[in-house]
C-alpha positions in Angstrom: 27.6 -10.6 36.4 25.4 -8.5 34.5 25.9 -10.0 30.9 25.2 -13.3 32.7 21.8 -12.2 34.6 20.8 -10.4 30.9 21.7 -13.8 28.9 19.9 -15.9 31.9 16.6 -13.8 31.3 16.6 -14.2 27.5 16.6 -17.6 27.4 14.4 -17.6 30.3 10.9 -15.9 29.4 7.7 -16.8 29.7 5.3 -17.6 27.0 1.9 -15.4 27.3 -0.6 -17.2 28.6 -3.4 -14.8 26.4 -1.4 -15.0 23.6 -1.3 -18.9 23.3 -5.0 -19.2 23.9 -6.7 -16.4 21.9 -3.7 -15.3 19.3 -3.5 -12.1 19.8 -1.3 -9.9 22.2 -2.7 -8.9 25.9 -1.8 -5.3 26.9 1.1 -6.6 28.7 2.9 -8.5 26.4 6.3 -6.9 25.4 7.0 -6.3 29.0 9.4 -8.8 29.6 11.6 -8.2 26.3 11.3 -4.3 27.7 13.1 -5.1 30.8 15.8 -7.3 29.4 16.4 -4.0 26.7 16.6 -1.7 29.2 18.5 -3.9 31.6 20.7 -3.8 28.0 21.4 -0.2 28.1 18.9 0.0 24.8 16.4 2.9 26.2 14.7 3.4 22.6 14.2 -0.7 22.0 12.6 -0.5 25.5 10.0 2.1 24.9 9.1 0.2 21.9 8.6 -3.4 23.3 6.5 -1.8 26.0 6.1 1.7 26.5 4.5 1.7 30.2 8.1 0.1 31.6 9.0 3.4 33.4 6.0 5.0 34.2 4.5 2.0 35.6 8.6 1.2 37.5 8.3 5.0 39.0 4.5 4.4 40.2 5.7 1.0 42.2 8.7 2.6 43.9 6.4 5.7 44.5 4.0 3.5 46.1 6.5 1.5 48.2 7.7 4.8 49.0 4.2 6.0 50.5 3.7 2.7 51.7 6.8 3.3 54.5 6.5 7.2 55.0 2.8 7.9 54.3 2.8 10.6 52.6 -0.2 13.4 52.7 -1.6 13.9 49.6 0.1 10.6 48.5 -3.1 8.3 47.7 -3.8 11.3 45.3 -0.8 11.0 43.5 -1.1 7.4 43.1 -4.6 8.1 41.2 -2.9 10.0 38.8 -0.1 7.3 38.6 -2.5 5.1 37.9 -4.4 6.9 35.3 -1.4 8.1 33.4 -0.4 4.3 33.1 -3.8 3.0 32.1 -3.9 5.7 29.3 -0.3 4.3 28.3 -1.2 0.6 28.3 -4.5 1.1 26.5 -3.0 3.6 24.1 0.0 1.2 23.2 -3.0 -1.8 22.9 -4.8 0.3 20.9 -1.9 1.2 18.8 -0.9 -1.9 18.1 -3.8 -3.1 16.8 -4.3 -0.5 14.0 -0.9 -0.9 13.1 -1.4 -4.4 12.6 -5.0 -4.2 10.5 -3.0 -1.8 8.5 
């Protein structure tokens, strides 16, 4: 069931809409070849693809978490969520583009 929901995806993605138009990478792109590693078993090929996967996976199930119990201090902790990703994504953009000038 897996194998088939894995092959389905692969010959299912999604041109990037930023990518077409301007020729160059958004700071999403990689994301979906991410899941379909990871959904693989291939951890390490995940992080490279896109390296915000998890973090931003763990701040969307924290969130629907404080969505139904409410936590405290929870809107705090989304914050840093948040921050921590946008460092990630903008990092990795970053990154990518002085690899590529290289």
């Amino acid at each position: 069931m897996q194998l088939n929901i894995i092959h389905w995806l692969e010959h299912h993605t999604t041109p990037c809409l930023f990518k077409s138009i301007f020729g160059l990478d958004c700071p999403g792109c990689g994301t979906q070849r991410a899941i379909i590693e990871l959904l693989k078993g291939n951890f390490t090929e995940s992080l490279k693809a896109w390296p915000a996967l998890l973090p931003v996976t763990l701040m969307l199930c924290y969130l629907a978490l404080f969505l139904v119990f409410r936590f405290k201090n929870g809107h705090k902790i989304l914050i840093v969520f948040f921050i921590v990703n946008a460092i990630i994504i903008a990092g990795n953009y970053i990154f990518k583009f002085a690899i590529h000038a290289l």
